[in-house]
C-alpha positions as CSV (number, residue, x, y, z in Angstrom):
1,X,21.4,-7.3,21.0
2,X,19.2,-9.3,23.2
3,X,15.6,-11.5,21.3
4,X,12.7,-9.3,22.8
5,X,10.6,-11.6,25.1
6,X,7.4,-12.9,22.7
7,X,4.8,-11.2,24.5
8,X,1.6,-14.4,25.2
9,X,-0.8,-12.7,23.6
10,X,-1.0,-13.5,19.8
11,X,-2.9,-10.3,19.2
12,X,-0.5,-8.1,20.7
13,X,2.5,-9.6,18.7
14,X,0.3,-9.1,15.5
15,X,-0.3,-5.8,16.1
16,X,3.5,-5.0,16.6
17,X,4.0,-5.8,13.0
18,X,1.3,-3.8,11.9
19,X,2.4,-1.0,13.2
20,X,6.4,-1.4,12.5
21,X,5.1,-2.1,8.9
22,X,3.2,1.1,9.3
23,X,5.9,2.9,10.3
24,X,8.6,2.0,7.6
25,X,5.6,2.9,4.8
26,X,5.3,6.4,6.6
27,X,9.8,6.8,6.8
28,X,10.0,5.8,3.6
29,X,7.5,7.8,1.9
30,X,9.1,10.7,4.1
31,X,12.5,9.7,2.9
32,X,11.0,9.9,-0.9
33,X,9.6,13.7,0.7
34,X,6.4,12.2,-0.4
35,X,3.2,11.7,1.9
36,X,2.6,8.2,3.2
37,X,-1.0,8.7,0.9
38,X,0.7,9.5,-1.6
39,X,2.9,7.3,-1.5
40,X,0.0,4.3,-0.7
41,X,-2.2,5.2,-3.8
42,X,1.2,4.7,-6.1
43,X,1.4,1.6,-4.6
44,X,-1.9,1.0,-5.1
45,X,-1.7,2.5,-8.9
46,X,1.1,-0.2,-9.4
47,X,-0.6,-3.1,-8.4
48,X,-3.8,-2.9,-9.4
49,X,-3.3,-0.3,-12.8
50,X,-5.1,2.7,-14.0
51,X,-8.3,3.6,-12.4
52,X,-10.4,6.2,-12.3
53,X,-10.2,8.8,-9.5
54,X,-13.3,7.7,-7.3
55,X,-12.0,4.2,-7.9
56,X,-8.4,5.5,-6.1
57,X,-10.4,7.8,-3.7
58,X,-12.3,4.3,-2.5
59,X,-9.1,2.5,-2.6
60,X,-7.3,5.7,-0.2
61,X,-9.9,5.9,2.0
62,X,-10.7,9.6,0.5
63,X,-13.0,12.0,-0.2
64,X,-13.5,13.7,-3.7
65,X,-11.3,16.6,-2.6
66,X,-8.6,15.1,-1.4
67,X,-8.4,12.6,-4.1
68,X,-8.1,15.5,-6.5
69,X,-5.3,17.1,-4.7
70,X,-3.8,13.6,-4.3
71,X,-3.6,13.6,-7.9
72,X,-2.9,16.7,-8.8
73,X,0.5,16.0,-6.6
74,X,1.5,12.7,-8.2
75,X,0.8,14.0,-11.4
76,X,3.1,17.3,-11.0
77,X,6.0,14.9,-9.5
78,X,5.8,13.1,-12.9
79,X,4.1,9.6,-11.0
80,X,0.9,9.2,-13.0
81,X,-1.5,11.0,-15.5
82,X,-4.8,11.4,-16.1
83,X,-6.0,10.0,-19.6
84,X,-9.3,9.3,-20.9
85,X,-11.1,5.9,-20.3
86,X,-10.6,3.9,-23.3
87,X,-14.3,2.8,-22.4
88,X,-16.1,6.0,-22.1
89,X,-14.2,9.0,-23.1
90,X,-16.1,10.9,-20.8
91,X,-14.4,9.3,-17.8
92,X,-10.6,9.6,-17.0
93,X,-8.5,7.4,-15.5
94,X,-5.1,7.6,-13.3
95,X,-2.5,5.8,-14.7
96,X,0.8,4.9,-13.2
97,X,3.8,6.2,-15.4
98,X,6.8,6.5,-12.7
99,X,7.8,6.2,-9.2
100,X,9.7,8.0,-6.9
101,X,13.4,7.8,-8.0
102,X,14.5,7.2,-4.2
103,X,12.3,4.8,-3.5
104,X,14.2,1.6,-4.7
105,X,17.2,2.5,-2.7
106,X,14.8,3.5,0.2
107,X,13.6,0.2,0.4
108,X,16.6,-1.9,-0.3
109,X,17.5,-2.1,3.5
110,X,14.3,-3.6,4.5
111,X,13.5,-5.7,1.5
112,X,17.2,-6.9,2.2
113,X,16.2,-8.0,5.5
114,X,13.2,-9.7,4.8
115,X,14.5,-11.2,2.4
116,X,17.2,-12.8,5.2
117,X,14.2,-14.0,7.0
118,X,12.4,-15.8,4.5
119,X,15.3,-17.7,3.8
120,X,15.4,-19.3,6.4
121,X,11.8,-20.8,6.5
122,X,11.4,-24.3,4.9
123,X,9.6,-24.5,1.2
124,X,6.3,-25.3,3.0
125,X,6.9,-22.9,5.7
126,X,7.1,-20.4,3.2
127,X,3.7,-21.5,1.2
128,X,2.4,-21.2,4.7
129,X,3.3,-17.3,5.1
130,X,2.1,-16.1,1.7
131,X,-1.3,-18.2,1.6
132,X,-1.8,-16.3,4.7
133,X,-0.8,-12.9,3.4
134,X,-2.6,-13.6,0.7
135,X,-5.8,-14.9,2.5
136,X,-5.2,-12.0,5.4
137,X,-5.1,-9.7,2.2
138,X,-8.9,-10.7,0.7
139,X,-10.1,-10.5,4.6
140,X,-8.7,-7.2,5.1
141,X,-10.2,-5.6,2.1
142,X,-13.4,-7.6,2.9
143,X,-13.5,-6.1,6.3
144,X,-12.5,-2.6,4.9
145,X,-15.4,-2.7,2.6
146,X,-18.3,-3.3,5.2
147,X,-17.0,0.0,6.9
148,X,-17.2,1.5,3.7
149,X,-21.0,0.3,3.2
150,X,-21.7,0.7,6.7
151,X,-20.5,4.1,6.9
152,X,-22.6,5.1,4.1
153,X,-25.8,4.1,5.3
């Protein structure tokens, strides 16, 4: 198997690994016959912890209705619940109590891989990588939240 030539511009490269990323989350929630939503607001659920719907809706980019049938799905497949808000009882929260039984072994393969990659980076190589991810990560949500606010106005 021949390297692919690195195409000059940065962007274009970039944008490659968006979307192969993009496509593995949307194969592999297929492969757990879940939605790729679906699928992004457990992952959301896990990393972040319970939060109320509107908060998820926000977080998935959905409306009201949506969000409900979103939930409504991940609760009947056993993923989360709905419980009250410790803080105000009259509010309920989504919590995260499961995932997708598949999805481990759908994600071995790639996780194996990167994991290959990594390895070979040097110690300050790889504190390079994840400041950016994690610096990439605040910028991304930053950005994602002036089209939020802008889009409301």
């Amino acid at each position: 198997m021949s390297t692919p030539a690195v195409p000059s511009d940065a962007s274009e490269v970039y944008r490659r690994y968006l979307s192969a990323v993009m496509l593995h989350g949307h194969a592999s929630a297929k492969a757990c016959e879940l939605g790729a939503t679906d699928l992004y607001a457990l992952n959301i659920l896990q990393l972040t912890g319970p939060m109320t719907p509107g908060e998820l809706g926000t977080r998935t980019g959905l409306t009201t209705g949506p969000t409900t049938r979103l939930i409504d799905r991940l609760e009947q497949a056993g993923y989360v619940r709905r419980a009250p808000d410790p803080g105000d009882r009259r509010k309920v929260i989504v919590e995260p109590i499961g995932k997708p039984a598949d999805l481990d072994r759908v994600m071995t393969p790639a996780r194996q891989r990167i994991g290959q990659l990594l390895r070979g980076y040097s110690p300050e190589q790889l504190e390079v990588l994840f400041d950016y991810f994690a610096r990439a990560t605040d910028a991304y949500q930053e950005a994602a939240e002036q089209l939020r606010t802008h889009n409301a106005d």
